[in-house]
BANU-267606 format. One record per residue: residue in three letters; z negated, y negated, x negated of N, C-alpha, C in turn; residue number from 1. Coordinates in Angstrom, 2 decimals, padded with zeros to 5 digits. Each point is the difference from the previous one (the first is absolute). Example, Ala and Ser with C-alpha at 12.3 -4.5 7.8 and 13.67 -1.06 7.14 Angstrom:
BEGIN
<ALA; <-007.80; 005.69; -013.19>; <000.00; -001.19; 000.89>; <000.00; -001.20; -000.90>; 1>
<SER; <000.72; -001.05; 000.35>; <-000.06; -001.19; -000.82>; <-000.73; -001.09; 000.77>; 2>
***
This chain:
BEGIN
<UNK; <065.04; 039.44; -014.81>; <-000.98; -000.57; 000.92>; <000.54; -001.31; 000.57>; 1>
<UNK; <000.28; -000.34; 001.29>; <000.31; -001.01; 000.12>; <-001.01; -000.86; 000.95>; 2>
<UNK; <000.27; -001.51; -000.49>; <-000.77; -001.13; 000.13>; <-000.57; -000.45; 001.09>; 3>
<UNK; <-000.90; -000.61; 000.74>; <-000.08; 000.15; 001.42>; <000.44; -002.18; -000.14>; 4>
<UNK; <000.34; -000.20; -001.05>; <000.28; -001.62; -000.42>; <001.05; -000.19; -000.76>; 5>
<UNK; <001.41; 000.48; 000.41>; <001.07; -000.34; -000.99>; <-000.01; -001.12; -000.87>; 6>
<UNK; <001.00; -000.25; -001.16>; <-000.03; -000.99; 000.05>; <000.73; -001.17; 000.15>; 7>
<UNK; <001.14; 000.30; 001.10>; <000.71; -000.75; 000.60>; <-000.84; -000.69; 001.26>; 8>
<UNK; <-000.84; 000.81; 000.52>; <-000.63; -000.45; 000.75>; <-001.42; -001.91; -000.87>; 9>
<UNK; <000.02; 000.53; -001.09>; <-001.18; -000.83; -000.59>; <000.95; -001.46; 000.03>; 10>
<UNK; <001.27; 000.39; -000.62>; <001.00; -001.00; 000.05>; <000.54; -000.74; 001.32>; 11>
<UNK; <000.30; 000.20; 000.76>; <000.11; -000.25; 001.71>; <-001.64; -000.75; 000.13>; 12>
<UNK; <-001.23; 000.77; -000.17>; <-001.35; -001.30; 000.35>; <-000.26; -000.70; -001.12>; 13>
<UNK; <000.49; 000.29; -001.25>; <000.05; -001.66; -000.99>; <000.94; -001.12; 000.65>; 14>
<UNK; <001.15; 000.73; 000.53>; <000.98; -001.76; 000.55>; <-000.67; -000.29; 001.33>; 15>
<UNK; <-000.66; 000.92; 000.84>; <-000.49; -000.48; 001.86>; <-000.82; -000.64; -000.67>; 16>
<UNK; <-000.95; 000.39; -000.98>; <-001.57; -000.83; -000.03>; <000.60; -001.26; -000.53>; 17>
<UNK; <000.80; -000.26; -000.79>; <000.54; -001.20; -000.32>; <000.22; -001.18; 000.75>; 18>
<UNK; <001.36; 000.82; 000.86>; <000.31; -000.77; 001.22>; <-001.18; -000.71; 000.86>; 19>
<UNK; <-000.91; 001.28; 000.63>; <-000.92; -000.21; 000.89>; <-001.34; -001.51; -000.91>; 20>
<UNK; <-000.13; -000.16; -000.97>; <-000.64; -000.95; -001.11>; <001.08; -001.41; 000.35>; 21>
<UNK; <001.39; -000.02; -000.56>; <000.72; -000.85; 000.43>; <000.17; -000.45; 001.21>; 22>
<UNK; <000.25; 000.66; 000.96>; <-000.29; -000.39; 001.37>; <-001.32; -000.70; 000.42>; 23>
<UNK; <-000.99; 000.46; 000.14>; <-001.73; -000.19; 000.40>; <-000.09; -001.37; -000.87>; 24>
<UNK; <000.78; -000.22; -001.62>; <-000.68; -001.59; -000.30>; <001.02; -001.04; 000.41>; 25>
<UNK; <001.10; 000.65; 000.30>; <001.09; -001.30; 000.18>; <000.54; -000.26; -001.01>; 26>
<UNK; <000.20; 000.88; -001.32>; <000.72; -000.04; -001.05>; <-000.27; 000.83; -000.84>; 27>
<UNK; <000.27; -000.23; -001.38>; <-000.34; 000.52; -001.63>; <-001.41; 000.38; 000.34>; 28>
<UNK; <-000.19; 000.93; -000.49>; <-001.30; 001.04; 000.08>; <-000.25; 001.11; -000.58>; 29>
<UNK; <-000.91; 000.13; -001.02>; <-000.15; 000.85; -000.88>; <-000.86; 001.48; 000.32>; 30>
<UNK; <-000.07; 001.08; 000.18>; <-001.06; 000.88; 000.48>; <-001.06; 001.07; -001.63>; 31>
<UNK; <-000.68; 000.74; 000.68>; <-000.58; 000.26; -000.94>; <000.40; 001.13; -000.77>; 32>
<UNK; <-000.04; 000.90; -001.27>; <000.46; 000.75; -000.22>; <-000.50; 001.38; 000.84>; 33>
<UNK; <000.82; 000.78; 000.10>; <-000.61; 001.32; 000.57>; <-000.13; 001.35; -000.90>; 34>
<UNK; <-000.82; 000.57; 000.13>; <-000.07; 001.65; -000.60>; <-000.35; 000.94; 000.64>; 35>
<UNK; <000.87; 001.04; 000.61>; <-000.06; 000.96; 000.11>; <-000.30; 001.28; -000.65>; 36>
<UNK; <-001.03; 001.12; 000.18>; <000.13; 001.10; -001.25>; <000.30; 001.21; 001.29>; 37>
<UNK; <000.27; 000.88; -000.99>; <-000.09; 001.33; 001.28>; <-000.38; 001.19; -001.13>; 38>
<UNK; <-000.40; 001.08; 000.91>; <-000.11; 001.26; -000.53>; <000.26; 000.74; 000.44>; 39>
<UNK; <000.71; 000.95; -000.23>; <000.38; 001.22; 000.33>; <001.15; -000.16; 001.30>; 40>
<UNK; <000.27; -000.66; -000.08>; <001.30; -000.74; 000.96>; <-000.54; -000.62; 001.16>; 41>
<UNK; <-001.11; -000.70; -000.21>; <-000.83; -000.43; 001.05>; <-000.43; -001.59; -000.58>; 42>
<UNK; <-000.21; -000.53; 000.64>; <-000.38; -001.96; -000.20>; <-001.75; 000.16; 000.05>; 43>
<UNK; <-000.59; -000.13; -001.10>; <-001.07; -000.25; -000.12>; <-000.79; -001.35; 000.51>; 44>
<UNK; <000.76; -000.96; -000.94>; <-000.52; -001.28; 000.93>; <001.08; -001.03; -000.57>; 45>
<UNK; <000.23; -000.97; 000.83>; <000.73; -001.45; -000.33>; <-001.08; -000.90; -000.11>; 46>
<UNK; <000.09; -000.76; -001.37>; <-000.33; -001.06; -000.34>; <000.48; -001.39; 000.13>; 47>
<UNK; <-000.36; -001.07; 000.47>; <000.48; -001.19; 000.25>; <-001.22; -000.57; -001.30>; 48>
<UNK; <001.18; -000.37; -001.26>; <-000.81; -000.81; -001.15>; <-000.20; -001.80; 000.33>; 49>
<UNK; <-001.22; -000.07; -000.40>; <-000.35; -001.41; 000.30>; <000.22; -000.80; -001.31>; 50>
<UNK; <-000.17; -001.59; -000.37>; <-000.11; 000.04; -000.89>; <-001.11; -000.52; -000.61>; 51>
<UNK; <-000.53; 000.75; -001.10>; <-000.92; 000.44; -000.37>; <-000.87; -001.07; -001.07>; 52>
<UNK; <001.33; 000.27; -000.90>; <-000.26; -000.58; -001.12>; <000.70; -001.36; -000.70>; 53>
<UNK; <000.75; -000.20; 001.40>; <001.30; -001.26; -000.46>; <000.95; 000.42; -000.66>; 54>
<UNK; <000.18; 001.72; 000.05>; <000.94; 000.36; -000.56>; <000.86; 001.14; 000.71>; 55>
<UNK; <000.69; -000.03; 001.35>; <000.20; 000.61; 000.66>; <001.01; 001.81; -000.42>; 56>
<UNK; <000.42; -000.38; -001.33>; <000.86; 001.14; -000.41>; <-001.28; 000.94; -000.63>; 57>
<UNK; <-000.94; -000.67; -000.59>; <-000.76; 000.83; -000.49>; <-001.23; 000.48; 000.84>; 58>
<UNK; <000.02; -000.44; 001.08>; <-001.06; -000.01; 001.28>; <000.62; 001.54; 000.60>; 59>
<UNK; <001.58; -000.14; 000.05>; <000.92; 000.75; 000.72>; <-000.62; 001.73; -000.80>; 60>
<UNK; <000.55; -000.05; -001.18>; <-000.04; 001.05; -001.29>; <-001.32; 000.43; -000.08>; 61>
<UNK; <-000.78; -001.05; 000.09>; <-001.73; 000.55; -000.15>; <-000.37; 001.02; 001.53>; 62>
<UNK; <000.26; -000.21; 000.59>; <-000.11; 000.58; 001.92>; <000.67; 001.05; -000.76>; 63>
<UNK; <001.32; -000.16; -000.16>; <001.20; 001.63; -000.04>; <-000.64; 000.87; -000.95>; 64>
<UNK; <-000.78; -000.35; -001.16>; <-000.48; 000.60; -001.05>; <-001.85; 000.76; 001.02>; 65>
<UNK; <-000.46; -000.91; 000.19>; <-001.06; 000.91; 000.87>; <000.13; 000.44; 000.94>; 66>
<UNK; <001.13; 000.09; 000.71>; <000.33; 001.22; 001.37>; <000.43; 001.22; -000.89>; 67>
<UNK; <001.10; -000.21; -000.60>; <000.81; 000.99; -001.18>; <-000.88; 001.16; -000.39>; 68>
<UNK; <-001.25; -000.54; -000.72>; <-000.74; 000.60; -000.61>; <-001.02; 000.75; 000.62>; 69>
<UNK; <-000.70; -000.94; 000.91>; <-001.11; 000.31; 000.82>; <000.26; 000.98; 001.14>; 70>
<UNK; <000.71; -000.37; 000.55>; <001.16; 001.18; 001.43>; <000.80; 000.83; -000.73>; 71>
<UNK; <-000.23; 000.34; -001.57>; <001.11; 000.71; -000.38>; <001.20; 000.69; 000.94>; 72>
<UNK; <000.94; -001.68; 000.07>; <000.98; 000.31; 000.52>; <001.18; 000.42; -001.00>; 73>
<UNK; <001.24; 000.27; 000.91>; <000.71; 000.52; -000.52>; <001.39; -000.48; 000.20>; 74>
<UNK; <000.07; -001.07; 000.93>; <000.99; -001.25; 000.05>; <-000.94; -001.40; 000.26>; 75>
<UNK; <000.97; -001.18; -000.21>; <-000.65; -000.82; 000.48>; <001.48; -001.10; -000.16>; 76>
<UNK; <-000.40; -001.13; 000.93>; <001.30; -000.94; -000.05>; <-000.99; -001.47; 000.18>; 77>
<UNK; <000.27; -000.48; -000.57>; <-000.62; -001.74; 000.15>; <001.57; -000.94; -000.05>; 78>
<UNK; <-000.53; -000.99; 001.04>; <001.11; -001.02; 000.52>; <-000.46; -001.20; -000.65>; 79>
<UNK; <000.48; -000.67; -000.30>; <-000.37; -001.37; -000.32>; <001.40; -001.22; -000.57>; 80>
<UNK; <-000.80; -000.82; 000.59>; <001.35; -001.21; -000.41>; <000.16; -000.53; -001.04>; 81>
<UNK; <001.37; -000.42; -000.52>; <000.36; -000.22; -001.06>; <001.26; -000.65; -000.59>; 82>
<UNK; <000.09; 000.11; -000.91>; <001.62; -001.10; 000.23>; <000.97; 001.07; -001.26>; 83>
<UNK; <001.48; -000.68; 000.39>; <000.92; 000.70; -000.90>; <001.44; -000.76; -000.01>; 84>
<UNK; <000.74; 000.55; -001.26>; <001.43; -000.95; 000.12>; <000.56; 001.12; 000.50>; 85>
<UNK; <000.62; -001.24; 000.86>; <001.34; 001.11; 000.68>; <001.04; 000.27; -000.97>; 86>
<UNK; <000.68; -001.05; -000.59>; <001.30; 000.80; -000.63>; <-000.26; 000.60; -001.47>; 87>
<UNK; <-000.21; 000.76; -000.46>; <-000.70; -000.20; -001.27>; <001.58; 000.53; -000.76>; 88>
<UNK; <000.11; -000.92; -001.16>; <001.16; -000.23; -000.95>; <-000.67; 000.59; -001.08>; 89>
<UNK; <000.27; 000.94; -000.76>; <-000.54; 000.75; -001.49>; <000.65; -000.46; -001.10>; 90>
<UNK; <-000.41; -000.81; -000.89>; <000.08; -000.45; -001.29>; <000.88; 000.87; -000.88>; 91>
<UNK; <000.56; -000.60; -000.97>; <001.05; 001.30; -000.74>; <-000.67; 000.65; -000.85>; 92>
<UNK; <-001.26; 000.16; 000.30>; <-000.52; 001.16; -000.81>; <-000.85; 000.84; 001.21>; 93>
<UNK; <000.18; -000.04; 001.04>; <000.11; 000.68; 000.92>; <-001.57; 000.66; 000.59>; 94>
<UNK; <-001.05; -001.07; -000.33>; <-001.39; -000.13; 000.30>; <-000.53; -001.65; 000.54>; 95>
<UNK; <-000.42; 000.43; 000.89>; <-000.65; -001.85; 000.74>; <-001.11; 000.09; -001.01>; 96>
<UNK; <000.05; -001.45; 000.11>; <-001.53; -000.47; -001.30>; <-001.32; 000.35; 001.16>; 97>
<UNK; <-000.55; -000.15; -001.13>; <-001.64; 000.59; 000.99>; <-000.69; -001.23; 000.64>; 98>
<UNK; <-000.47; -000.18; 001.27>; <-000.33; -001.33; 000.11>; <-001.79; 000.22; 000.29>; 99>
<UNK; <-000.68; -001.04; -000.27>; <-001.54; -000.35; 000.05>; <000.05; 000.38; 001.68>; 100>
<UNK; <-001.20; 000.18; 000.33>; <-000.55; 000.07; 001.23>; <-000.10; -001.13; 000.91>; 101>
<UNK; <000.45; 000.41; 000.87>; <000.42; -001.63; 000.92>; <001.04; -001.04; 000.19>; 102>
<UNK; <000.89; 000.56; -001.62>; <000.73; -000.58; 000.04>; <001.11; -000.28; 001.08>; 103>
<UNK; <000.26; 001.05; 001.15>; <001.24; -000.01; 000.42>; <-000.76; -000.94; 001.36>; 104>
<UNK; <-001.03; -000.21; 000.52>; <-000.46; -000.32; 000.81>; <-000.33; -001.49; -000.54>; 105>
<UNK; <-000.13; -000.95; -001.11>; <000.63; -000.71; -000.11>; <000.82; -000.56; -000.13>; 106>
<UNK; <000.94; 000.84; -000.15>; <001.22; -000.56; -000.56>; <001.00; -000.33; 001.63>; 107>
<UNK; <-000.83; 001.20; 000.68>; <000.47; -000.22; 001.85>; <-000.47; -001.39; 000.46>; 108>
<UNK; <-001.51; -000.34; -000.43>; <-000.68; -001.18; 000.72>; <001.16; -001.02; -000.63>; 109>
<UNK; <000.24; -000.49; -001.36>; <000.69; -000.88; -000.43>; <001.38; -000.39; 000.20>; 110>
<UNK; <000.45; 001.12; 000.00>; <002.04; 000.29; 000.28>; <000.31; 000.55; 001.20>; 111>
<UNK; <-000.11; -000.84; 001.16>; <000.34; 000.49; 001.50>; <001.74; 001.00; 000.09>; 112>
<UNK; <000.53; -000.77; -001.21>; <001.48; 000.06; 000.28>; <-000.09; 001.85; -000.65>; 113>
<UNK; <-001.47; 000.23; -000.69>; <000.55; 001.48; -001.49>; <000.56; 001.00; 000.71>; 114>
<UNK; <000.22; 001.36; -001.03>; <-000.07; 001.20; 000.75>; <-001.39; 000.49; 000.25>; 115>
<UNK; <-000.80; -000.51; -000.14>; <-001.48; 000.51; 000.54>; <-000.33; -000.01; 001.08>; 116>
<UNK; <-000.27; 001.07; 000.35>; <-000.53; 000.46; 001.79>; <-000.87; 000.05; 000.33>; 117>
<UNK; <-000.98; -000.14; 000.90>; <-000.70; 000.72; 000.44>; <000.07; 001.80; 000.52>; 118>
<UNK; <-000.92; 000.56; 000.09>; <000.20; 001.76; 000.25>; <-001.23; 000.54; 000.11>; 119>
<UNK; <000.20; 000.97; 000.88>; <-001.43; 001.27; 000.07>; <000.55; 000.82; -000.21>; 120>
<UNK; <-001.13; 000.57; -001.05>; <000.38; 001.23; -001.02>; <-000.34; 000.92; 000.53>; 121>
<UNK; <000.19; 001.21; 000.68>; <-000.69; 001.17; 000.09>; <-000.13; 001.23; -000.93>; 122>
<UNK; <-000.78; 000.83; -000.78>; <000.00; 000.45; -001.08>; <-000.88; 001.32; 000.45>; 123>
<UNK; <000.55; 000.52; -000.32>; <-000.62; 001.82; 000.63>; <000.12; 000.64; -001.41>; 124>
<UNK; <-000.83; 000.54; -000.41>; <-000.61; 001.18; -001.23>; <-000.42; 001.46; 000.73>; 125>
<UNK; <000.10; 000.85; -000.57>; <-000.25; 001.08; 000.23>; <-000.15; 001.03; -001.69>; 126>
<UNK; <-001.54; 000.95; 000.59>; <-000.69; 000.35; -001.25>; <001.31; 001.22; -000.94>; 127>
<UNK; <000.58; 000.03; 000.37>; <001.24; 000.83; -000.60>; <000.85; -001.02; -000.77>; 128>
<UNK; <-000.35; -000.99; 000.21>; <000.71; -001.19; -001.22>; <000.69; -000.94; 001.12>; 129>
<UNK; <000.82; 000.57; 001.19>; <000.92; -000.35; 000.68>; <-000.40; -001.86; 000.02>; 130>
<UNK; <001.20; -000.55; 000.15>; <-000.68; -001.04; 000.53>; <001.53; -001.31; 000.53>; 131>
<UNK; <-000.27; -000.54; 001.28>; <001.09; -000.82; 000.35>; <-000.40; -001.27; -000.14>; 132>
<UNK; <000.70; -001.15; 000.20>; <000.31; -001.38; 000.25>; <000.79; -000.61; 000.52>; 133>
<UNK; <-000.55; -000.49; 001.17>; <000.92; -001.01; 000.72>; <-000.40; -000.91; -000.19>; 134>
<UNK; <001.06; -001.28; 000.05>; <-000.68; -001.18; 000.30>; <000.98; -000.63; 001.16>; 135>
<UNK; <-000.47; -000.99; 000.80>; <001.06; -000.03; 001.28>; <-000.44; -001.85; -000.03>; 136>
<UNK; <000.90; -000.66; -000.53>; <000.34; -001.42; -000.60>; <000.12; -000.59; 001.56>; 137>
<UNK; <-000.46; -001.14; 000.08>; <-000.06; -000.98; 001.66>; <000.29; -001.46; -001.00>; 138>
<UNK; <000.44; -000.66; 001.30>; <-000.52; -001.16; 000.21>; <-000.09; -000.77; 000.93>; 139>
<UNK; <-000.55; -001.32; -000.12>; <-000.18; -000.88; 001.88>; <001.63; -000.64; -000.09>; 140>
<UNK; <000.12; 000.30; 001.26>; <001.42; -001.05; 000.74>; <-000.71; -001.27; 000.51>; 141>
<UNK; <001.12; -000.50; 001.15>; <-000.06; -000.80; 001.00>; <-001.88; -000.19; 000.06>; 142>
<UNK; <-001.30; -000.92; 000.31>; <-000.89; -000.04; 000.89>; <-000.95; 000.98; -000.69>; 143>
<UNK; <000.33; 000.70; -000.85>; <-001.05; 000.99; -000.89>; <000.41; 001.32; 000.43>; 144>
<UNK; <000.86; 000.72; 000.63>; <001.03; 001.24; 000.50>; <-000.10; 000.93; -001.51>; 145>
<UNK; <-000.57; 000.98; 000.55>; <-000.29; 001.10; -001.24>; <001.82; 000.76; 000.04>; 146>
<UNK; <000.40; 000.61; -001.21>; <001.33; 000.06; -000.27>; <000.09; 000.89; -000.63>; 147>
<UNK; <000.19; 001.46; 000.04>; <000.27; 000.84; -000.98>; <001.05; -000.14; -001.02>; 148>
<UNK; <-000.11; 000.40; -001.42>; <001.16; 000.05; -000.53>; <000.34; 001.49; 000.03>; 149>
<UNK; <000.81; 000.54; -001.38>; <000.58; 001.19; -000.23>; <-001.44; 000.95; -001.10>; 150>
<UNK; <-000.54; 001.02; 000.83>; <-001.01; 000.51; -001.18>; <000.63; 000.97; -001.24>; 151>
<UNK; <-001.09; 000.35; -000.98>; <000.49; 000.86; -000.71>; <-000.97; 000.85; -000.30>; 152>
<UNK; <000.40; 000.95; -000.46>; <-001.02; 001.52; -000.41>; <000.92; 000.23; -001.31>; 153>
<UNK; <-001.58; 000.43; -000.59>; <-000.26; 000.67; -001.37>; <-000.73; 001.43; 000.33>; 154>
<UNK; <000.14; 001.21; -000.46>; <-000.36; 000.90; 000.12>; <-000.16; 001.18; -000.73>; 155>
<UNK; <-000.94; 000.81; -000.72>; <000.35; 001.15; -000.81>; <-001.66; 000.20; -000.78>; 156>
<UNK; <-000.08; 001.15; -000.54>; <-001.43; 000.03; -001.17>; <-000.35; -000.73; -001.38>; 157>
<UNK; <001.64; -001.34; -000.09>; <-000.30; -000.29; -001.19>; <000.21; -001.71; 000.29>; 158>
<UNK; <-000.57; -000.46; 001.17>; <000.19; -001.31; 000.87>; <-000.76; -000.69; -000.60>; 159>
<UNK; <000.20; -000.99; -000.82>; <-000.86; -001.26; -000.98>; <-000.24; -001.33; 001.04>; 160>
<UNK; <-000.83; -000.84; -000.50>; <-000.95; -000.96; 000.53>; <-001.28; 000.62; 000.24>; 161>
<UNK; <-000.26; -001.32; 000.02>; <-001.96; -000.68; 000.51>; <-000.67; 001.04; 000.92>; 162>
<UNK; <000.69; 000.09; 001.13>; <-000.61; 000.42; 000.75>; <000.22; 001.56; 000.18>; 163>
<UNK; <000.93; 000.37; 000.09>; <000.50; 001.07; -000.03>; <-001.12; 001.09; -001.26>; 164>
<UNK; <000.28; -000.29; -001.31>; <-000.61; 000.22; -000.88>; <-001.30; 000.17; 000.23>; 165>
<UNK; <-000.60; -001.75; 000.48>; <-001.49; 000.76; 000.05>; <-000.52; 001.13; 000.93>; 166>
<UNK; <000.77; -000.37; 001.47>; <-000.54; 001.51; 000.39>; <000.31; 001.47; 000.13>; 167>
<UNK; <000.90; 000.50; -000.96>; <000.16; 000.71; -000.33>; <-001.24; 000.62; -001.47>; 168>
<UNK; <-000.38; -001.17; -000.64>; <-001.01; -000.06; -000.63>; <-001.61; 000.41; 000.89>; 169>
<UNK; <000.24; -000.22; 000.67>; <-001.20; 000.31; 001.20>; <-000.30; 001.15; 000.14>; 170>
<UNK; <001.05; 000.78; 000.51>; <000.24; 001.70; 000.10>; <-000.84; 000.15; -001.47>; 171>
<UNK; <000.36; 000.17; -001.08>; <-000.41; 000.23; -001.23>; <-001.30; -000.25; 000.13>; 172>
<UNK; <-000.66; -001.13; 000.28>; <-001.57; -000.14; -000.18>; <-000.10; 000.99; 001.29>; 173>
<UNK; <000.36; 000.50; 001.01>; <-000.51; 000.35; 000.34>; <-000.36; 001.47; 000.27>; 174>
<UNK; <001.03; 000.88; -000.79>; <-000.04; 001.13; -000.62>; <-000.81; 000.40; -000.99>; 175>
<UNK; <-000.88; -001.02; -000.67>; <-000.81; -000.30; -001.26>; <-001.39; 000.31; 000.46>; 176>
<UNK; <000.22; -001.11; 001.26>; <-001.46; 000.37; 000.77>; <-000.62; 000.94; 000.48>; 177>
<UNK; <001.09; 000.97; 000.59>; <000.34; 001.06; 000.66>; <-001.06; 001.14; -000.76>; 178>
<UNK; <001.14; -000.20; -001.35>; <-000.48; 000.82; -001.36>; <-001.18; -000.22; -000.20>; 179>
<UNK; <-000.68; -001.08; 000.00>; <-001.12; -000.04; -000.53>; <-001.58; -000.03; 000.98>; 180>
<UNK; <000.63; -000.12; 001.32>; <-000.86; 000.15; 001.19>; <-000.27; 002.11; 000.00>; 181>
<UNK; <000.94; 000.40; -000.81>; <000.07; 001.28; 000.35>; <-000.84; 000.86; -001.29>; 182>
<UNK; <000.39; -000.29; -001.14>; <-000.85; -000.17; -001.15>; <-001.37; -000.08; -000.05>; 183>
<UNK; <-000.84; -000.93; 001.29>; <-001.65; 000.05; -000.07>; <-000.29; 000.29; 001.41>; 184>
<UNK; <000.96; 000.51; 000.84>; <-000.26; 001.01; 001.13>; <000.32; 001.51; 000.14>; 185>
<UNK; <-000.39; 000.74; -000.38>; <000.01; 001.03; -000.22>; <000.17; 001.04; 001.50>; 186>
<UNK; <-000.54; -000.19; 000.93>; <-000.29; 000.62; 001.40>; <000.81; -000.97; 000.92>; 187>
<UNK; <000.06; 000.83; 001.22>; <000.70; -000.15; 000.92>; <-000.50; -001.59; 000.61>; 188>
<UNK; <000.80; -001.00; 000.36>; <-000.05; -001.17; 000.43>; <-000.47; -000.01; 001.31>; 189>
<UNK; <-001.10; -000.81; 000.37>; <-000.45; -000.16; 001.27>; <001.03; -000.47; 001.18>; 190>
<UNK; <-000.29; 001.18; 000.88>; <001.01; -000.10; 001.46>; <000.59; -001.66; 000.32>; 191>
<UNK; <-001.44; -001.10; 000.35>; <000.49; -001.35; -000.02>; <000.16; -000.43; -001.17>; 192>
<UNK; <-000.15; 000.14; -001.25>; <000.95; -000.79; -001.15>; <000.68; -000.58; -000.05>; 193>
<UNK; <001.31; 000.53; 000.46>; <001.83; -001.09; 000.86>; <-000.80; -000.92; 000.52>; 194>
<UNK; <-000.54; 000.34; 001.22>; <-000.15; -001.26; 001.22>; <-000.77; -001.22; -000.61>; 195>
<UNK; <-001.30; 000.32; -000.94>; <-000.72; -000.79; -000.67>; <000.72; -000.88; -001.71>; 196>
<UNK; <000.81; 000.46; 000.04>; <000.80; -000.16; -001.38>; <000.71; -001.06; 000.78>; 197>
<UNK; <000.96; -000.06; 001.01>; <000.84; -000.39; 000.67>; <-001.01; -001.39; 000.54>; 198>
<UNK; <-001.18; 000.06; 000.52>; <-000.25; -000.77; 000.15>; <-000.60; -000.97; -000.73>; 199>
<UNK; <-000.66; 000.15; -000.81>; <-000.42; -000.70; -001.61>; <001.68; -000.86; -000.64>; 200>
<UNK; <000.86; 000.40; 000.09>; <001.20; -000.72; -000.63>; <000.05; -001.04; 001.24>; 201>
<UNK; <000.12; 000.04; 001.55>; <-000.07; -000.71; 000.60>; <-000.62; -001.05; 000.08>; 202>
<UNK; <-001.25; 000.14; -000.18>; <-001.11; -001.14; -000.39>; <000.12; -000.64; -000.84>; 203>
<UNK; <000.61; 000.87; -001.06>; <000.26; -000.87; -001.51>; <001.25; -001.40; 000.10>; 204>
<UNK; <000.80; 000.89; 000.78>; <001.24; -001.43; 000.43>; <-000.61; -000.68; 001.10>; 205>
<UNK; <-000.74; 000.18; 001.21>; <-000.27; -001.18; 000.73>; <-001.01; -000.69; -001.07>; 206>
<UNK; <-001.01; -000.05; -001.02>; <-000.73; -000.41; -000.10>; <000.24; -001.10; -000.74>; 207>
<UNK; <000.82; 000.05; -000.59>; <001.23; -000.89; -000.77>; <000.47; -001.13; 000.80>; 208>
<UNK; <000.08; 000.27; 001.13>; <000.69; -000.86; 001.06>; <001.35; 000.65; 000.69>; 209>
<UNK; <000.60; 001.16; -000.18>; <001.19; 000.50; 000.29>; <-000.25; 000.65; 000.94>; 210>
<UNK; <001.00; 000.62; 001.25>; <000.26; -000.20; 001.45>; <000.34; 001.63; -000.41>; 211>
<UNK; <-000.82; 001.15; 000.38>; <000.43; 001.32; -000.13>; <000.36; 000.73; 001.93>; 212>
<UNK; <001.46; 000.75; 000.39>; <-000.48; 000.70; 000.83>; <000.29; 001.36; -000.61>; 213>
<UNK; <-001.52; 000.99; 000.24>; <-000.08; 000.66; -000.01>; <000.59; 001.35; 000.74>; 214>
<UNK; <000.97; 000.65; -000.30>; <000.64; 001.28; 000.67>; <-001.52; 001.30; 000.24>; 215>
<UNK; <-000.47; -000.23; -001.01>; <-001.04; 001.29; 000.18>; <-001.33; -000.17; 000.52>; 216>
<UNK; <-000.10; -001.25; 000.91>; <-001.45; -000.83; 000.80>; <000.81; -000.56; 001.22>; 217>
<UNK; <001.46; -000.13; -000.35>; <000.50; -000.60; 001.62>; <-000.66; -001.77; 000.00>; 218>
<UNK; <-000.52; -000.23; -001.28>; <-000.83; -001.41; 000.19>; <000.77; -000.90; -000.93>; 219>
<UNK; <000.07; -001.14; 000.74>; <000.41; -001.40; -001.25>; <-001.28; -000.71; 000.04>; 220>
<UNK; <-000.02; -000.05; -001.89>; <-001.24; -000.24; -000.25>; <000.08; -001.26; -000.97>; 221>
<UNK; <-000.50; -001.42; -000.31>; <000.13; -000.68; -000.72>; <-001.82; -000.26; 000.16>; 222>
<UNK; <-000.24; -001.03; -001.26>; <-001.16; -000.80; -000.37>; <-000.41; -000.97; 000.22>; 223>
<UNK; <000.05; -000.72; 001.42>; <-000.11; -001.30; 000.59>; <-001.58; -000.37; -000.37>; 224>
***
């Protein structure tokens, strides 16, 4: 089945939306995370996560976890910014130490000179386990001049980290639900069901404060 949203394409509008953010403030500029889900090789809806809770990674994950589930989709990719070392040197026992949360993003604010980067991660899961990672490392030049560096990809069914992990974890809850929505329905599902299902998860993320457009209403809908 193929995608009507590659994901080279998701990668190409994580660096424009960047740029286009850097440009419009006149420098360094941060944007919001994004989530995409699709089904059946189709884009259900893109999410623009707000932040919510003062905690923008978990603002990000909470959105990807109720589209995931609720749209029982069957891919999904969330973008969001983040930081990373560029050269990474492996210890002679041939494992990096584990670091606390945040750490590398202080350690960027403090040590202008480190290997710590800035980067937008793009992270695509798919309910077959699949799952990629890019991250595509910048920084400001000259006047605040957005600057690509060199990206890298991780890729395969057995791809570790945060993010990656959890939504692949998603798929799982949401095969559970599946199971168990099916368990105390016995008879055939009402004709609008989808459309009304679809729209109940929608409401649930604008109501939150998060920026949904909808593929299956043609509507962008938030909670002003």
């Amino acid at each position: 089945m193929k995608d009507d949203y590659p994901f080279e394409l998701a990668i190409e509008s994580a660096k424009e939306c960047k740029q286009m953010l850097v440009s419009d403030a006149g420098g360094p500029a941060d944007g919001d995370p994004m989530v995409t889900v699709h089904r059946k090789g189709r884009v259900v809806a893109m999410i623009q996560v707000r932040n919510v809770t003062g905690d923008m990674r978990n603002d990000a994950l909470s959105a990807a976890r109720c589209a995931i589930v609720g749209w029982q989709a069957d891919r999904a990719i969330l973008i969001i910014e983040g930081f990373m070392r560029e050269d990474v040197v492996l210890p002679d026992n041939g494992e990096l130490p584990e670091l606390e949360r945040g750490e590398l993003g202080e350690h960027f604010r403090k040590n202008a000179d480190s290997d710590v980067v800035e980067c937008i991660v793009v992270n695509e899961a798919r309910a077959d386990g699949r799952a990629t990672m890019v991250t595509l490392p910048y920084h400001y030049g000259e006047g605040g001049a957005l600057a690509w560096r060199e990206s890298r990809s991780e890729e395969g069914d057995r791809l570790e980290g945060i993010m990656p992990e959890a939504l692949k974890g998603f798929f799982v809850e949401r095969d559970v639900l599946e199971q168990e929505v099916r368990k105390h329905w016995t008879g055939e599902l009402p004709d609008d069901h989808a459309f009304h299902r679809d729209r109940a998860v929608a409401n649930t993320l604008t109501s939150v404060g998060h920026i949904v457009m909808a593929a299956f209403t043609g509507e962008c809908t938030c909670d002003d």
